[in-house]
C-alpha atoms as a printed R data frame, in Angstrom:
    type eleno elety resid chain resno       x       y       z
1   ATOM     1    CA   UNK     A     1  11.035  16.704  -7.312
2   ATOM     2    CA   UNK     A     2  14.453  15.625  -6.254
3   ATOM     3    CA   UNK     A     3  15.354  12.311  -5.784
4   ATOM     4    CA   UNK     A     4  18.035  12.716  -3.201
5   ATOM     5    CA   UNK     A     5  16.940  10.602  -0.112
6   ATOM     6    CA   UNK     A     6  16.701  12.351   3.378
7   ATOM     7    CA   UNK     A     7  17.304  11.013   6.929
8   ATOM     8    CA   UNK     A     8  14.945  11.388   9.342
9   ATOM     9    CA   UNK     A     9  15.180  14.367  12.046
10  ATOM    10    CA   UNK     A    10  16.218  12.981  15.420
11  ATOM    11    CA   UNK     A    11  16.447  14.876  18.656
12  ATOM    12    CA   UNK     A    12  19.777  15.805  20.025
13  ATOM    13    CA   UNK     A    13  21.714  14.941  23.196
14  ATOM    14    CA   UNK     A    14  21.725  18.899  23.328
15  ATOM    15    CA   UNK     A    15  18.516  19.485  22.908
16  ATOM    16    CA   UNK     A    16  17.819  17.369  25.461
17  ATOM    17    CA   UNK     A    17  19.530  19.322  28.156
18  ATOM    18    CA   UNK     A    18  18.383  22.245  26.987
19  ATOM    19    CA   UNK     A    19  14.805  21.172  28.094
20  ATOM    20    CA   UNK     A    20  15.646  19.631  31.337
21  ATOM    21    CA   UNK     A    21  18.044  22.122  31.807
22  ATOM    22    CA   UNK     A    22  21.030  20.622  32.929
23  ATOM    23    CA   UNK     A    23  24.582  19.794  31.133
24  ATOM    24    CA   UNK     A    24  24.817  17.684  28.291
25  ATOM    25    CA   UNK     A    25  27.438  15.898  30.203
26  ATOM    26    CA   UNK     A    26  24.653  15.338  32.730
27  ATOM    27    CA   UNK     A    27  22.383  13.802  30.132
28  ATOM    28    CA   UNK     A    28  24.796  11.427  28.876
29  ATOM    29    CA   UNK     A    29  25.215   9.915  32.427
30  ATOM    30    CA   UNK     A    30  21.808   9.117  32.961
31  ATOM    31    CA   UNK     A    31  21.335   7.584  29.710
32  ATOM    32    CA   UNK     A    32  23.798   5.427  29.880
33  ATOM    33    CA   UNK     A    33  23.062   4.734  33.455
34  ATOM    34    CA   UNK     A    34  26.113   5.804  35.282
35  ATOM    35    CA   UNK     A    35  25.781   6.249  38.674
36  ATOM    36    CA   UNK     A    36  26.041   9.102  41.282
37  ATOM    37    CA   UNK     A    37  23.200  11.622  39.681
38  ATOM    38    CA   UNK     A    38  20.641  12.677  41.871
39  ATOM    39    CA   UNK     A    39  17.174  10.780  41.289
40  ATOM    40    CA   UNK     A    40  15.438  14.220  40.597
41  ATOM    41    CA   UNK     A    41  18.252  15.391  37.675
42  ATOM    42    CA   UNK     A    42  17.507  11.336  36.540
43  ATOM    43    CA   UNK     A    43  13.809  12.028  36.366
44  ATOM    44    CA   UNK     A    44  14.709  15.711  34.796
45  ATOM    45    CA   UNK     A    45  16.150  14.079  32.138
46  ATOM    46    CA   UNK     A    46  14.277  10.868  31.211
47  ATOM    47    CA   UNK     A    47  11.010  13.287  30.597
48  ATOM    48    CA   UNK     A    48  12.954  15.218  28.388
49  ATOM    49    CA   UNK     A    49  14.394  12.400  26.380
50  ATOM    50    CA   UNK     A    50  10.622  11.083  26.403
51  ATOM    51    CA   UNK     A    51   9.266  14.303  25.594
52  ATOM    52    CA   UNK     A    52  11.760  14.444  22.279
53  ATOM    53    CA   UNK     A    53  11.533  10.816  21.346
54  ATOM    54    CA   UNK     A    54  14.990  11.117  21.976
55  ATOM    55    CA   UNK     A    55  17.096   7.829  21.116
56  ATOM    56    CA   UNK     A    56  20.857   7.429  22.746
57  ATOM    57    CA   UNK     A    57  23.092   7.344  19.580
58  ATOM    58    CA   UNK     A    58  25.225   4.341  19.218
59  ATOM    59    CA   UNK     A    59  27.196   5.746  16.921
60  ATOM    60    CA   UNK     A    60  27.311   9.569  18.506
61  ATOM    61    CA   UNK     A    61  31.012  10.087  17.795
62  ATOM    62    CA   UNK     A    62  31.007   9.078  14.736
63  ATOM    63    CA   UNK     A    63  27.835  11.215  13.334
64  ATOM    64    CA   UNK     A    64  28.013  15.192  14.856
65  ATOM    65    CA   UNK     A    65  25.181  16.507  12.136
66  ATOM    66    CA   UNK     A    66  21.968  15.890  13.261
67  ATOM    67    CA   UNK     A    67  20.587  14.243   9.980
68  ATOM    68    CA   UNK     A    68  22.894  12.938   8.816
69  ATOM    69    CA   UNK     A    69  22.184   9.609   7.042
70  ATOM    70    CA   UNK     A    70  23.672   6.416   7.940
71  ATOM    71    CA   UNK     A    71  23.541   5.001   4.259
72  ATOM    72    CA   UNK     A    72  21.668   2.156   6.258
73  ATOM    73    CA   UNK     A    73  18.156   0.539   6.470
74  ATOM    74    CA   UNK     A    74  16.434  -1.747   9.528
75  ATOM    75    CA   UNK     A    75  14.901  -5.378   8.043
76  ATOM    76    CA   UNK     A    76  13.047  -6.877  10.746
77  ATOM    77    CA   UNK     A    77  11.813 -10.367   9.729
78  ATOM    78    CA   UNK     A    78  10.296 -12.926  11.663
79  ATOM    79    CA   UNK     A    79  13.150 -15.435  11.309
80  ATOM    80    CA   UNK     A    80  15.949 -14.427   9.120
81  ATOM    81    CA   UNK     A    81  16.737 -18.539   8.899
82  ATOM    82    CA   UNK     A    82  13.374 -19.277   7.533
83  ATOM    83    CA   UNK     A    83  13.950 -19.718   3.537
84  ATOM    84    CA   UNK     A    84  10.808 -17.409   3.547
85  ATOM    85    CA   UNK     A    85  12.348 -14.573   5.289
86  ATOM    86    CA   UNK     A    86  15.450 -15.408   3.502
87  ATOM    87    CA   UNK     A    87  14.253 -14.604   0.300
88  ATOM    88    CA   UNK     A    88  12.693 -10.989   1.255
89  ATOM    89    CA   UNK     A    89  15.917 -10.149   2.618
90  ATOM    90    CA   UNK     A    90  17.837 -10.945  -0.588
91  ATOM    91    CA   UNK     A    91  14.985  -8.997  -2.914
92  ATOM    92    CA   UNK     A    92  15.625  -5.478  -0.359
93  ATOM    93    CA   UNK     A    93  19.126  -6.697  -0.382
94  ATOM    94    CA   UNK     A    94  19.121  -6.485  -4.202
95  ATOM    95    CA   UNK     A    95  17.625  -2.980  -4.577
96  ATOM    96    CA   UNK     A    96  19.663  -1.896  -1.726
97  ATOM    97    CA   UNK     A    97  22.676  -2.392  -3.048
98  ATOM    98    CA   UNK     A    98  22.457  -0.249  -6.300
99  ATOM    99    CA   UNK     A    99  22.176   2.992  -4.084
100 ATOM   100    CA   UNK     A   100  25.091   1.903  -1.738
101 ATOM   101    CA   UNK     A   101  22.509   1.255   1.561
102 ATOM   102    CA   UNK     A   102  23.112  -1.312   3.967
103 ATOM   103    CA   UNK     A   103  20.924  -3.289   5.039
104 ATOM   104    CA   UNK     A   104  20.935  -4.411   8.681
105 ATOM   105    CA   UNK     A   105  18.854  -7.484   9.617
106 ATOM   106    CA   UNK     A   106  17.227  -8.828  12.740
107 ATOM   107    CA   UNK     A   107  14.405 -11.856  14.094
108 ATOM   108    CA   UNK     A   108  11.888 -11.242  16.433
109 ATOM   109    CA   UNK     A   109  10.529 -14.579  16.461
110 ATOM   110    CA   UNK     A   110   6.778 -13.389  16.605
111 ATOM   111    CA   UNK     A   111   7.351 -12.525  20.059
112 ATOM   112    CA   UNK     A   112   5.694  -8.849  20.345
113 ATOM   113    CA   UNK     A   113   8.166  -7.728  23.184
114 ATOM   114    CA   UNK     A   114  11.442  -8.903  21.078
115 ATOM   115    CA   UNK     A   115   9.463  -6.684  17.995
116 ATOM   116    CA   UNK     A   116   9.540  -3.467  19.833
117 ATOM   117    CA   UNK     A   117  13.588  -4.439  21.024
118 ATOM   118    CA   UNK     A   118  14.856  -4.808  17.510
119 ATOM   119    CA   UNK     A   119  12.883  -1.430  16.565
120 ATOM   120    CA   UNK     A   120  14.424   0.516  19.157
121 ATOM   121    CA   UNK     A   121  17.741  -1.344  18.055
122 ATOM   122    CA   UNK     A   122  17.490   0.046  14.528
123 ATOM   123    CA   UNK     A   123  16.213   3.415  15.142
124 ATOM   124    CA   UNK     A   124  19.885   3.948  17.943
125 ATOM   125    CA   UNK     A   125  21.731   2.919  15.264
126 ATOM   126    CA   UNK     A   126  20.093   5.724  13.140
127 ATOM   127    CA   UNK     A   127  19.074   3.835  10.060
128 ATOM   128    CA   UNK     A   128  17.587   6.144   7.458
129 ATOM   129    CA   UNK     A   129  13.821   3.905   6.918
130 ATOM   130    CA   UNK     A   130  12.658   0.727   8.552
131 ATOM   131    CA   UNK     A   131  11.050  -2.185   6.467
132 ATOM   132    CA   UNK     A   132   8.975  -4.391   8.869
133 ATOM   133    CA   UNK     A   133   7.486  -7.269   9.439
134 ATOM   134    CA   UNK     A   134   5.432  -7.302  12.505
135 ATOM   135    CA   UNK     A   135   2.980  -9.416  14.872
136 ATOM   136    CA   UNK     A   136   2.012  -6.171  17.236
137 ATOM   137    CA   UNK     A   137  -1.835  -6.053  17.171
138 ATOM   138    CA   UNK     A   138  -1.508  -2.168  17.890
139 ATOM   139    CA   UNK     A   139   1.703  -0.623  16.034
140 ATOM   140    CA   UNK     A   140   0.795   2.942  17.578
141 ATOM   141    CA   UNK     A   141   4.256   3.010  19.143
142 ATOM   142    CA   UNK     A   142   5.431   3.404  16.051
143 ATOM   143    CA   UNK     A   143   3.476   6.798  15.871
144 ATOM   144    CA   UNK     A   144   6.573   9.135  17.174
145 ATOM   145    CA   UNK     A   145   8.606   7.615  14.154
146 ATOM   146    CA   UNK     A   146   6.384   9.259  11.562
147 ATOM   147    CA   UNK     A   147   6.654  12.914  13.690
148 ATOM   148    CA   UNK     A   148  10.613  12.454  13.574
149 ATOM   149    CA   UNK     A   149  10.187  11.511   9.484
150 ATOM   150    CA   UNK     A   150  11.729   8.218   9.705
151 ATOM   151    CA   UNK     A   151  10.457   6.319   6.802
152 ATOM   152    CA   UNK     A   152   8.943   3.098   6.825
153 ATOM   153    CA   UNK     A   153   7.762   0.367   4.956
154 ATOM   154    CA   UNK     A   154   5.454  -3.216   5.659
155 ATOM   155    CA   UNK     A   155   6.318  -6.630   4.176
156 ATOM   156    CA   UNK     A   156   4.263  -9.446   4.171
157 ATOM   157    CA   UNK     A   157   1.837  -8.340   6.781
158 ATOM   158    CA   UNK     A   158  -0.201  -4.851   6.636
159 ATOM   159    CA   UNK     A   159   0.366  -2.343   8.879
160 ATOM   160    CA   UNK     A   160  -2.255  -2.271  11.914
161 ATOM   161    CA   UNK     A   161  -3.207   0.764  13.364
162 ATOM   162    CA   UNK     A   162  -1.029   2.860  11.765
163 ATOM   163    CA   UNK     A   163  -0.503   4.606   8.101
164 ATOM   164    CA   UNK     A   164   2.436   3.244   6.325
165 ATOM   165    CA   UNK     A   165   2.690   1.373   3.160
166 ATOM   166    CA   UNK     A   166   2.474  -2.220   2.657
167 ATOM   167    CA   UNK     A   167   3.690  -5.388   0.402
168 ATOM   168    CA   UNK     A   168   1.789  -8.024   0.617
169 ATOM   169    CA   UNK     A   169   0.884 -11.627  -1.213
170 ATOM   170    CA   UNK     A   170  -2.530 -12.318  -2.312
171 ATOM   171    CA   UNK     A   171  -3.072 -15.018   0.462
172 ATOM   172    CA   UNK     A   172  -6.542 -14.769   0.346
173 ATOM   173    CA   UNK     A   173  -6.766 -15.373  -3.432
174 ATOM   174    CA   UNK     A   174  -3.866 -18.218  -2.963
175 ATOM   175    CA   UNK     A   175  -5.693 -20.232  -0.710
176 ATOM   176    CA   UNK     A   176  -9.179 -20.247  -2.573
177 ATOM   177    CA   UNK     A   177  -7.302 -21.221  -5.359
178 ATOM   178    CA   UNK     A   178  -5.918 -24.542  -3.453
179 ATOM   179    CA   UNK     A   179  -9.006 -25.339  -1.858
180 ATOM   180    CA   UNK     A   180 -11.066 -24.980  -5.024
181 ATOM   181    CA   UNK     A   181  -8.524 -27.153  -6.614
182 ATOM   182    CA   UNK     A   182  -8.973 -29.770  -4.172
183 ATOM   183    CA   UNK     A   183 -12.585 -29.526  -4.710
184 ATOM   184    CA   UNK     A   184 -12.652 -29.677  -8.470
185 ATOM   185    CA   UNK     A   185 -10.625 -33.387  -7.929
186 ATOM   186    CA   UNK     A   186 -13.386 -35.128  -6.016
187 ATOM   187    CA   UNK     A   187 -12.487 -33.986  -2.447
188 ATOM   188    CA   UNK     A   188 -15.434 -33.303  -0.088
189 ATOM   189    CA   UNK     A   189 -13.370 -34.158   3.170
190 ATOM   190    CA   UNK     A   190 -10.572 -31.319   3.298
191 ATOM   191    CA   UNK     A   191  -8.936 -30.570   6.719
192 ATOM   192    CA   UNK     A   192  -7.223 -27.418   7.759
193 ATOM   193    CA   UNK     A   193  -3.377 -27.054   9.404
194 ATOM   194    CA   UNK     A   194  -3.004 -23.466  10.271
195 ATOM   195    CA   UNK     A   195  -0.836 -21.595  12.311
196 ATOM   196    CA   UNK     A   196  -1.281 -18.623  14.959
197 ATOM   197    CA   UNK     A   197  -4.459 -17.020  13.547
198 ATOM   198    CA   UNK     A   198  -3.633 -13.518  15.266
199 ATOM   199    CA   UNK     A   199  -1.244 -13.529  11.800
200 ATOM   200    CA   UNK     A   200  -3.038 -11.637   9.402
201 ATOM   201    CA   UNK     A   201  -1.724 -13.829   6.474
202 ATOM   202    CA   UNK     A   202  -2.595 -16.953   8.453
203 ATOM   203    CA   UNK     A   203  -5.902 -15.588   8.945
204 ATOM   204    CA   UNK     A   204  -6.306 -14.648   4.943
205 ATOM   205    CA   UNK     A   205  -5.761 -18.568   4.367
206 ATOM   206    CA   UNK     A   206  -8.270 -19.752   6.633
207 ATOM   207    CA   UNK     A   207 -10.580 -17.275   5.212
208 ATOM   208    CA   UNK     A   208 -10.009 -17.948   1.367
209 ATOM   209    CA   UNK     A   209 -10.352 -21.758   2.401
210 ATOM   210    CA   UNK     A   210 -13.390 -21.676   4.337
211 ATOM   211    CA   UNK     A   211 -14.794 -18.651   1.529
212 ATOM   212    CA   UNK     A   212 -14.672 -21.326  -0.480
213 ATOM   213    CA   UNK     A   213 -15.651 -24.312   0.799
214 ATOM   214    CA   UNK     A   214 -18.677 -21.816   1.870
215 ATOM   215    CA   UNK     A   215 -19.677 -21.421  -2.175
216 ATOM   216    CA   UNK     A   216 -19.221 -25.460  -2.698
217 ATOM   217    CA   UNK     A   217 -21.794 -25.449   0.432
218 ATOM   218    CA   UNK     A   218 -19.604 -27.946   2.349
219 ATOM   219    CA   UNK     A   219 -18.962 -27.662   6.191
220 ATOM   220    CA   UNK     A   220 -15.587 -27.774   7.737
221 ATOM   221    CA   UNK     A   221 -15.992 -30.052  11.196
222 ATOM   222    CA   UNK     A   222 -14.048 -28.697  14.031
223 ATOM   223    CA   UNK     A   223 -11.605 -31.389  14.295
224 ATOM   224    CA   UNK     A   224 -10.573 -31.126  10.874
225 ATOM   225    CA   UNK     A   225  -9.645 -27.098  11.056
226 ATOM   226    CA   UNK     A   226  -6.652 -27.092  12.932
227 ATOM   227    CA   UNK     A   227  -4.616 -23.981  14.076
228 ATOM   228    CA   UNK     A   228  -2.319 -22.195  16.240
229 ATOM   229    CA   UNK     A   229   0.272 -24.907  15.122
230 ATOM   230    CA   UNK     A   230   4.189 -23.762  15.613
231 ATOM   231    CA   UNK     A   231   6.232 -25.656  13.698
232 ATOM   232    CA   UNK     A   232   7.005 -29.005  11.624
233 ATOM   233    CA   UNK     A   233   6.487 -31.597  14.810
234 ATOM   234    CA   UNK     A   234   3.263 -29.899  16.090
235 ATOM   235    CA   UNK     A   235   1.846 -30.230  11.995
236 ATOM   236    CA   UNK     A   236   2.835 -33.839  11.859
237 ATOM   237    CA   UNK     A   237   1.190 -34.649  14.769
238 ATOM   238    CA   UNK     A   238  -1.961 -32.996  13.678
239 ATOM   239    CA   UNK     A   239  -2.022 -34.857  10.545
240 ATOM   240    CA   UNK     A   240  -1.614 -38.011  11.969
241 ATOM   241    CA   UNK     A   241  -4.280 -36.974  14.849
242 ATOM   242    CA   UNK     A   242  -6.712 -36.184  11.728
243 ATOM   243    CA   UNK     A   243  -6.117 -39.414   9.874
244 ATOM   244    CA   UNK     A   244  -6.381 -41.840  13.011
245 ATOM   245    CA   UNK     A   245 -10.434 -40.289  13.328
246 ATOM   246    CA   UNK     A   246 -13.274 -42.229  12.486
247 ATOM   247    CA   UNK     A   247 -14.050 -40.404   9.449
248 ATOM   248    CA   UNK     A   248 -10.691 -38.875   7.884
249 ATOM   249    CA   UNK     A   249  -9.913 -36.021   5.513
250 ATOM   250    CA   UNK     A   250  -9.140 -37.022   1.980
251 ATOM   251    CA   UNK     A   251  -7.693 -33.871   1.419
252 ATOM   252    CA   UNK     A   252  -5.012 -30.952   3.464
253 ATOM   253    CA   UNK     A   253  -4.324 -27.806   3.203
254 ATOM   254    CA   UNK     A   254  -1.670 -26.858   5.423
255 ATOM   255    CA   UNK     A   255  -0.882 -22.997   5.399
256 ATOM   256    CA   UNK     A   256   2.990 -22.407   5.944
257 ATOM   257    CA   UNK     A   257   6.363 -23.760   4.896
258 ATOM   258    CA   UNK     A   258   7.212 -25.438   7.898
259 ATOM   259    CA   UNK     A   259   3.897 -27.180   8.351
260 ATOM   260    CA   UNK     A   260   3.869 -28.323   4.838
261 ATOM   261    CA   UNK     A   261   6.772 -29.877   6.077
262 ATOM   262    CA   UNK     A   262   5.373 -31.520   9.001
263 ATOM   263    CA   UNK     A   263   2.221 -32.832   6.872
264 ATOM   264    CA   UNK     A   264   4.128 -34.629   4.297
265 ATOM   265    CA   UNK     A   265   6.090 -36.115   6.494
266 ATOM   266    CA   UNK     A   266   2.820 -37.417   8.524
267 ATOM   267    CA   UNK     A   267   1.900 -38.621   4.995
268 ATOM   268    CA   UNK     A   268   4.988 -40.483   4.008
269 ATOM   269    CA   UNK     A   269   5.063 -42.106   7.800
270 ATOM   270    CA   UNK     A   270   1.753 -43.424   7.072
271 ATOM   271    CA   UNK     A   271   2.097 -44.847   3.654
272 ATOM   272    CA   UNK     A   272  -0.888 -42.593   2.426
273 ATOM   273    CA   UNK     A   273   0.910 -40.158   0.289
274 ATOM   274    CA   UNK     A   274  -0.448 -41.682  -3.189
275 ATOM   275    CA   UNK     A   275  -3.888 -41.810  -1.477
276 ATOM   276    CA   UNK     A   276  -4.510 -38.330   0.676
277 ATOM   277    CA   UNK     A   277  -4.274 -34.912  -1.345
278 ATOM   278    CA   UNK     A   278  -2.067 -32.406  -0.447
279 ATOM   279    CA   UNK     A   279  -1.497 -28.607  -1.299
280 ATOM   280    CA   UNK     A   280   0.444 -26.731   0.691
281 ATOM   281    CA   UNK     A   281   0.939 -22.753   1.187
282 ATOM   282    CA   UNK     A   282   4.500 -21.770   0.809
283 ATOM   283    CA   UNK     A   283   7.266 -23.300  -1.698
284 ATOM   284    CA   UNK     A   284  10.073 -25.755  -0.298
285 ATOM   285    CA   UNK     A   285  13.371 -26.559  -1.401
286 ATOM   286    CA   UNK     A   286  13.282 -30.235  -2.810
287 ATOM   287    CA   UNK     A   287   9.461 -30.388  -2.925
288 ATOM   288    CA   UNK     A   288   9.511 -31.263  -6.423
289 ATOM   289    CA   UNK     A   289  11.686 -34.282  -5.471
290 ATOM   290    CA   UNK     A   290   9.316 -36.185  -3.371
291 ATOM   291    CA   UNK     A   291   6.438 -38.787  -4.889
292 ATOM   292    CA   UNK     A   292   4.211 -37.247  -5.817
293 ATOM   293    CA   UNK     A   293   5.891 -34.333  -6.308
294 ATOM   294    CA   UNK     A   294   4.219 -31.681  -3.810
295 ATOM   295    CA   UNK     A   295   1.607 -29.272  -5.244
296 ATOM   296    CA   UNK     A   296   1.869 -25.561  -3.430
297 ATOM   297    CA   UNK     A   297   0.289 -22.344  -3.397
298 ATOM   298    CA   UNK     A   298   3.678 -20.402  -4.660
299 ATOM   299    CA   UNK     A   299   4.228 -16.624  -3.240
300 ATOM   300    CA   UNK     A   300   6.925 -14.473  -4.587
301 ATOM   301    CA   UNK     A   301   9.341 -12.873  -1.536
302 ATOM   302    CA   UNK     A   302  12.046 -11.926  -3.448
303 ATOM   303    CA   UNK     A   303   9.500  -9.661  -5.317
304 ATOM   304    CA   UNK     A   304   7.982  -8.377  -1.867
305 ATOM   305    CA   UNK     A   305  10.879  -7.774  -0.673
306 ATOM   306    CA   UNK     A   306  12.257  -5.815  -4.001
307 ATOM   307    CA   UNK     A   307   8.558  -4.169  -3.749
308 ATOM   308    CA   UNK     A   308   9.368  -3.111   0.165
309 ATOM   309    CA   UNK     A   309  12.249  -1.740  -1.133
310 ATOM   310    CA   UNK     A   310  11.626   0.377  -3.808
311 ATOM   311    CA   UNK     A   311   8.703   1.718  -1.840
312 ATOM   312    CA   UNK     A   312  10.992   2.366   0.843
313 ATOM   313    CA   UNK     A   313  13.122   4.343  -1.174
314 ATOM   314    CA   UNK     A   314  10.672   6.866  -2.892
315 ATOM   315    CA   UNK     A   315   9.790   7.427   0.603
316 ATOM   316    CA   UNK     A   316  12.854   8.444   2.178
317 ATOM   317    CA   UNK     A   317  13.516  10.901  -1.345
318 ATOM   318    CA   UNK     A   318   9.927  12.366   0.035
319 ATOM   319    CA   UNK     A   319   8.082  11.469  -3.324
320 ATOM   320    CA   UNK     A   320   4.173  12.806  -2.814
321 ATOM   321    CA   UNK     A   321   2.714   9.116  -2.878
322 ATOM   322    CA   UNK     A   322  -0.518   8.082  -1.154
323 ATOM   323    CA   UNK     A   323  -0.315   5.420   1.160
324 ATOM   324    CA   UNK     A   324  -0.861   1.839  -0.811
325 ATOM   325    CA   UNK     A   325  -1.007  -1.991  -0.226
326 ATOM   326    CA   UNK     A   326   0.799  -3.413  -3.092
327 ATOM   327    CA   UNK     A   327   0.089  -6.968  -3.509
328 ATOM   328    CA   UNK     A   328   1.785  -9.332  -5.137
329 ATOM   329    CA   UNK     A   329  -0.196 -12.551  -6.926
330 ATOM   330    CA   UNK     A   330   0.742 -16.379  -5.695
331 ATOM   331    CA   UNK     A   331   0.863 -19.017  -8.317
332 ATOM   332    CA   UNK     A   332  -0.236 -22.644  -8.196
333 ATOM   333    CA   UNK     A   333   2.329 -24.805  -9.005
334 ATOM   334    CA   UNK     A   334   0.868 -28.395  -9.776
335 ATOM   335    CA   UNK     A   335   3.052 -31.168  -9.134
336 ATOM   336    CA   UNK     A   336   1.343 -34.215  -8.474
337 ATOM   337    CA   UNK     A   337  -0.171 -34.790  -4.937
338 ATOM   338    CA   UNK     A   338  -2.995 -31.784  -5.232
339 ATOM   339    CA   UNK     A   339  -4.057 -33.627  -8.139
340 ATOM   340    CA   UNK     A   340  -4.657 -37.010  -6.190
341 ATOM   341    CA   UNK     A   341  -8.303 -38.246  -7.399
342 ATOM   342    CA   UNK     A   342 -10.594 -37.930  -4.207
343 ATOM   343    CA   UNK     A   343 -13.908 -39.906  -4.238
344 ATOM   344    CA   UNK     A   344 -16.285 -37.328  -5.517
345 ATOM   345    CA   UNK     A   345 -14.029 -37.006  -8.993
346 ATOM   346    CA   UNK     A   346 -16.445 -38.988 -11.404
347 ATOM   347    CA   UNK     A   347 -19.164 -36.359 -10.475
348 ATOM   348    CA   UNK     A   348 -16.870 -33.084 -10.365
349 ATOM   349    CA   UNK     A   349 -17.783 -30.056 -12.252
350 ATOM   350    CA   UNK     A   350 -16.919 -26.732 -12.149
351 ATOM   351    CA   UNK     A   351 -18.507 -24.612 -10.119
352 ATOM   352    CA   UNK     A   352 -19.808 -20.720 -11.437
353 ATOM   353    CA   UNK     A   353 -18.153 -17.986  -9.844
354 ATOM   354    CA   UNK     A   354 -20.176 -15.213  -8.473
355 ATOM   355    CA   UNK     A   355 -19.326 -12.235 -10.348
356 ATOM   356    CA   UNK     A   356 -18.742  -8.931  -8.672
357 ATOM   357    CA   UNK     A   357 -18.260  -6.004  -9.984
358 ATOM   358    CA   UNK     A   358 -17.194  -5.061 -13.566
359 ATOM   359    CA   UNK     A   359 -18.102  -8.401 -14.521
360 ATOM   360    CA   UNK     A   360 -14.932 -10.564 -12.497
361 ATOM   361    CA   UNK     A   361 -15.378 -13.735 -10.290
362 ATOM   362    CA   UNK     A   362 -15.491 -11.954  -6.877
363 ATOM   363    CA   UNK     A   363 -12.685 -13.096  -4.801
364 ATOM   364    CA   UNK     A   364 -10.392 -14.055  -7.194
């Protein structure tokens, strides 16, 4: 089969007055809201474009074929200034650049409204595939996309309610990992800082930690599993919350780069940082700096976002591939304060894994 990537079909401007049967110059008023046209030719013409999926070209006097590629793709992220984000956009940037394709970035700040904006941004601009991350709990407006051929492509978070192909980290796997590493040092305490928990990977790492804390038969009290956290401030302030209680954690697990942040610096504040054990979801610059160094569940976005890509690309040269979550492993990088004795460590062993099928630990 050919390689040679193809641009989605999008309606015309003609084709829209053809089916509300008026002028084109007609439709282009009411699109771009000019005034002085009749409310029934405005109505005419707004079911048409609706009726299409018609989007108003931004660059219609530039591009007069209809499918004509743009030599551009749509990267919506949710923060393009968090190093996370960051480092997908340089891994599609990479792959992006050997074939000459743009790539045109945007934030939508996990705000569901701003999502749906910067989708409607791409798709005027005509970009020839979308790679997405997304916080929608119901994607199906993406539905008319896949009738007009536009190819796309999820990173970081699978696609909900929809068909499309998705790159993902094994957050799941990650934090089980951490929390059973916690575990195996004598920690019987371990608290929880989490973030919005409608998040599918935020959700993953609650579930791998409480999985298995579940198999170590150890209960998680409620004011030590903390979530819907935003940011650095709202993480420090948990963590000192936690260790001003009666009966502290000897052990966190916060679940994202920012509140990693805000934990440590809740640790450092409080002189504890030699004492309480630490693992963190999510690398951070200068981590490995601190004392103790910080240990972290590692993912990999420059290889999602290289992943996204290349997927992206076989799509839009129509190669017949079924529909796939590729996942990409995390790695625990050990550095010092995961490794903090806790006061179970004399007595620690290792704990049998319940094998699943073909003989492997299940979960893991």
């Amino acid at each position: 089969m050919s390689n040679r990537l193809e641009a989605p079909r999008y309606a015309t401007m003609r084709e829209v007055a053809a089916l509300a049967g008026v002028g084109v110059k007609t439709v282009s008023r009411v699109l771009n809201g000019e005034p002085n046209v009749s409310d029934q030719l405005r109505e005419r013409v707004n079911r048409a474009a609706a009726a299409l999926n018609y989007e108003l070209n931004v660059y219609a006097g530039g591009l007069r074929r209809a499918g004509a590629r743009t030599n551009a793709i749509g990267l919506m992220l949710e923060s393009v200034d968090n190093p996370f984000s960051a480092a997908i956009h340089r891994g599609v940037e990479t792959v992006m650049r050997r074939h000459s394709i743009v790539v045109l970035a945007e934030s939508f700040d996990e705000d569901p409204g701003r999502e749906r904006t910067v989708v409607k941004d791409f798709l005027r601009r005509r970009v020839d595939g979308l790679i997405l991350t997304t916080v929608s709990r119901d994607q199906a407006y993406l539905s008319a996309e896949v009738a007009r051929g536009t190819s796309i492509v999820f990173v970081d978070r699978p696609a909900v309610s929809v068909a499309f192909d998705s790159v993902v980290s094994c957050n799941f796997d990650g934090a089980l990992i951490a929390t059973r590493h916690m575990l195996q040092h004598g920690h019987r305490r371990l608290a929880f800082i989490g973030g919005n928990q409608q998040i599918w990977t935020l959700r993953e790492r609650r579930r791998g930690f409480l999985d298995e804390l579940d198999r170590w038969n150890i209960e998680c009290p409620p004011a030590h599993d903390v979530t819907g956290l935003l940011g650095e401030e709202e993480a420090r302030l948990a963590a000192h919350a936690m260790l001003d209680a009666p009966d502290p954690p000897t052990a966190i697990f916060p679940t994202q780069n920012r509140l990693v942040v805000g934990v440590v610096r809740a640790l450092h504040e409080r002189g504890v940082q030699h004492r309480v054990a630490m693992v963190g979801f999510d690398d951070v610059e200068l981590l490995d700096l601190l004392d103790p160094g910080v240990t972290v569940v590692a993912q990999n976005p420059h290889r999602l976002g290289e992943l996204a890509a290349e997927r992206l690309l076989a799509r839009m040269a129509r190669k017949p591939l079924e529909l796939e979550t590729l996942r990409v492993p995390t790695t625990l990088v050990t550095r010092g304060s995961g490794e903090i004795p806790g006061p179970h460590a004399a007595e620690v062993v290792n704990i049998p894994r319940p094998m699943g099928k073909a003989g492997r630990p299940s979960g893991a």
